[in-house]
N, C-alpha and C positions, 0 to 999 in steps of 0.2 A: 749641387753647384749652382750659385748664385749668377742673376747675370752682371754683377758687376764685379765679379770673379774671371766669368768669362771673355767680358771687353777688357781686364785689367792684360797690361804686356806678358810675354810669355819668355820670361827671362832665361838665358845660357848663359852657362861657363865657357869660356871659348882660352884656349893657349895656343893655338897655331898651329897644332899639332894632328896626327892620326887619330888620337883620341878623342880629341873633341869633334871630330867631324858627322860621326852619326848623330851626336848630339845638335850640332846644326843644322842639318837636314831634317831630324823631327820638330825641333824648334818650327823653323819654318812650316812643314807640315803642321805644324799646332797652330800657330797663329792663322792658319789659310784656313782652318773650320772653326776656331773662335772668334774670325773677322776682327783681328786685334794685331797691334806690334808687338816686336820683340828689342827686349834690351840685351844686348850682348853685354858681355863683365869680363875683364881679363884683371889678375890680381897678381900686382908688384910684390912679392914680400916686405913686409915691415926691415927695416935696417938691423933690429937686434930680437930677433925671434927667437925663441924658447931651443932649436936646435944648437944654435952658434956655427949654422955652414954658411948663411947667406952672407956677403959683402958686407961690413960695417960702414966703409970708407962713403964717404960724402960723393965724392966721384961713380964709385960703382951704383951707388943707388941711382944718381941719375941716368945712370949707362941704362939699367936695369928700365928707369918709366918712360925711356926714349923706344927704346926694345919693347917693350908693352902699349907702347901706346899705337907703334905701328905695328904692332899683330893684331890687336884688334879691330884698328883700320882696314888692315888688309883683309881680315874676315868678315869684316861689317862690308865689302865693297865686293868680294865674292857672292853674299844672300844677295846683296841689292840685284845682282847680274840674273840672280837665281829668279829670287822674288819680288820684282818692280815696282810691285803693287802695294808691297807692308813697309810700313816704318819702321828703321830699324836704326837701333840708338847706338852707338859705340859708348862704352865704360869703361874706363882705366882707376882702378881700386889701389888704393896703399896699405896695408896692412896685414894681418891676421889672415893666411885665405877662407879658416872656418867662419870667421865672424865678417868679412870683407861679404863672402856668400850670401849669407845670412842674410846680412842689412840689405842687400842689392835688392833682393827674392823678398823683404817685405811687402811692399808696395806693389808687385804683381802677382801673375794667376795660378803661376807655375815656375816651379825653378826646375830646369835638364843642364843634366852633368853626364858626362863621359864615363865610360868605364874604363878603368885601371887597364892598359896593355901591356905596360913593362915589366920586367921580370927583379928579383933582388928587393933591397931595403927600401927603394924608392918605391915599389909597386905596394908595400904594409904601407909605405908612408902616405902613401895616396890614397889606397882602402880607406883606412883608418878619418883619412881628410871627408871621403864621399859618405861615409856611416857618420861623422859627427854633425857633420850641414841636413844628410838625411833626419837625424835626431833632434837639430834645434830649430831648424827651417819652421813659420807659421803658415807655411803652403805648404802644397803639395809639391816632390819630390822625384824625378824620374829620369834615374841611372839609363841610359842607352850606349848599348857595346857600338862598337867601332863601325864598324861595317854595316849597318843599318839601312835598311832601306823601307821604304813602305810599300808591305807586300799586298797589300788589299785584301787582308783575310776578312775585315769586318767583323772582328771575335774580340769581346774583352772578358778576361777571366778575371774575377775576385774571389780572393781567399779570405774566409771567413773564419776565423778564431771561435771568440764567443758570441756569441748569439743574444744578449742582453745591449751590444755596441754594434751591431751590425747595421743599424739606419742611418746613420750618418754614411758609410764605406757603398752602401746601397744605393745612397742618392746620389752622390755624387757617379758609379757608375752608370745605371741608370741612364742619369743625363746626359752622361759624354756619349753612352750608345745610342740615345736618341740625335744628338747632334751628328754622330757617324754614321747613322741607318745601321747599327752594328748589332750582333745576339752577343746575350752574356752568360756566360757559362759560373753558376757561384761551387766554389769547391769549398769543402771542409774535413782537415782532416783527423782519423781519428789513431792515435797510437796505443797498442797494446802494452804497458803499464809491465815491467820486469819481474813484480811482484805474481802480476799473474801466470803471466811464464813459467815461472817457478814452481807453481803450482797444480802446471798440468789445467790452467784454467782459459787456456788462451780461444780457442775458439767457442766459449760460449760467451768468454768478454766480447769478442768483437763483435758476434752476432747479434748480441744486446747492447752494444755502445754504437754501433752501425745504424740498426734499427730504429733508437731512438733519438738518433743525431739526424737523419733524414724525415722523423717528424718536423722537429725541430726547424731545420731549414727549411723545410717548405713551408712551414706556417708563417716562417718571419718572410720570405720570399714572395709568398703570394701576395700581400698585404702593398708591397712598394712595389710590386712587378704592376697592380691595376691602378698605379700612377699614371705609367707609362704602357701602355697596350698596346702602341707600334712598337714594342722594343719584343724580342723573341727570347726566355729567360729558361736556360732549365739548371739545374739543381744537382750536384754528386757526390754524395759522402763516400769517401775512397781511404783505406788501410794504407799507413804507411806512414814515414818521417814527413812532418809538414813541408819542408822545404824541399825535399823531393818530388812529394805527391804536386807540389804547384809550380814546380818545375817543367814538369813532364805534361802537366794537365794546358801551360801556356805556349807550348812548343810551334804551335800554330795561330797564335793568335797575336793581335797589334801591341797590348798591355797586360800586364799583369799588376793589380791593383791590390795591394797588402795595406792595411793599416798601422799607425803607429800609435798605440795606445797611450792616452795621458795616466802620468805616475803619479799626479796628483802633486801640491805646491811644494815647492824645496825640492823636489826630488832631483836628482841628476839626469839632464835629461838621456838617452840613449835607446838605441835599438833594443829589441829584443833579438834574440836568437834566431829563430828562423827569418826575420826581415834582413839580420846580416847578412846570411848565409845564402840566400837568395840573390844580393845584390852583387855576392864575388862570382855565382857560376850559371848565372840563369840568363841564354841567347836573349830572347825578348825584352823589351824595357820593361822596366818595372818601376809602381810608380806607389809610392809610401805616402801616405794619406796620414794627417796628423788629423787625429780624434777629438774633439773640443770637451772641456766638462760638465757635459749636460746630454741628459736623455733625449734624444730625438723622435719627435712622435710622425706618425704616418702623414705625409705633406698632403693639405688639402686643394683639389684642382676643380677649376674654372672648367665644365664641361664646353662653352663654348670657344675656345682655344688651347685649353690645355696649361696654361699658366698656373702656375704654382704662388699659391696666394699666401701661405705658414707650414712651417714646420714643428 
């Protein structure tokens, strides 16, 4: 994590609602340790959107950007009471909410959205909205459930996939637990394959897919952990459904930091699997790291301060 990443604002979604309020209170909490503002963004629907529920009429759309422009006033004037100290932008968006998201969340450090609370077609509709912005977002991305609060665990988990893409997901954790004083816990996990099951081969797969899987991480681990030497880093290859295992493994910690893999050009962009599945039932924020297309080599540091000179 760059520092002109770090000083960039620390944008939310805001709708007035229960939903977004954990979201605003980590908001704040994030700009208050990257010493930066926050853009709040509330987003009017477009008049003729792809559902055909929202108002067409000329009148209702205006009803609608009058109604949006004072929630996000009235949430931009609630932080300020909070936090006096940061700058804090109110946004009123017209359009598309995935691409409305989107374009807001370019130009800063971090985009945080709410998690889904309501129940029925609206709460898919809304999934569905927080997985797509997660997928095209060129920031990073971090869903926080409702009730949110900062419990001062100083714990940030990352879950590690493959092990060829993991210095990019490394550095940027890394450096937010050095800016936290925080230890980081990197999980990976490994599933037992049906095939093998079937064949009565399951426990010498996993004993050998375990084994070799926590080479693996500690070698790519030690390498960007002596980046960062104030930072406390250990290491757990654990059995099980990944989205479970890192579920269970963030239960106590500030973030959970998953990557979102590039698919390479043309492709469509989207989640994978377990980053969805994570983002509909996992208490902790969880924060979806878009992967760039390029090999990331071991950051070279300035022994006297510690500044990160290349990657």
């Amino acid at each position: 994590m760059g520092a002109d990443q770090l000083r960039s604002p620390v944008v939310v979604a805001v709708d007035g609602s229960e939903r977004s309020a954990g979201a605003v209170r980590y908001a704040i909490n994030e700009a208050r340790l990257r010493r930066t503002g926050i853009r709040m963004v509330h987003v009017v629907p477009a008049p003729l959107p792809e559902s055909g529920l929202w108002p067409a009429e000329a009148g209702d759309v205006a009803y609608l950007e009058r109604s949006g422009r004072g929630t996000v006033t009235r949430v931009a004037a609630t932080a300020r009471a909070i936090a006096p100290e940061l700058q804090i932008e109110p946004v009123l968006a017209l359009g598309p909410r995935v691409a409305q998201l989107v374009e807001a969340a370019a130009s800063g450090g971090l985009l945080v959205l709410g998690r889904e609370t309501r129940h029925g077609a609206e709460r898919l509709v809304a999934r569905a909205t927080t997985a797509e912005v997660a997928a095209r977002a060129a920031v990073p991305v971090t869903v926080v459930p409702a009730r949110w609060r900062d419990e001062g665990n100083d714990r940030i988990v990352v879950g590690i996939k493959t092990f060829t893409s993991a210095g990019e997901l490394l550095t940027r954790a890394l450096s937010l637990a050095s800016c936290r004083h925080a230890a980081v816990r990197v999980v990976h996990a490994v599933e037992v394959p049906d095939m093998a099951a079937d064949l009565g081969l399951s426990d010498s797969y996993a004993g050998e897919s375990v084994a070799t899987a926590t080479r693996l991480l500690e070698t790519v681990v030690r390498d960007w952990a002596a980046v960062y030497p104030g930072v406390a880093v250990q290491t757990s290859v654990v059995l099980g459904s990944p989205d479970q295992v890192l579920i269970k493994a963030a239960a106590d910690a500030d973030v959970l930091m998953v990557a979102r893999h590039h698919r390479g050009p043309g492709h469509t962009a989207r989640l994978g699997r377990t980053p969805r599945a994570i983002l509909t039932a996992c208490d902790t924020p969880v924060e979806v790291v878009p992967l760039r297309w390029k090999t990331v080599g071991v950051p070279i540091v300035l022994e006297s301060d510690g500044e990160i000179l290349k990657s």
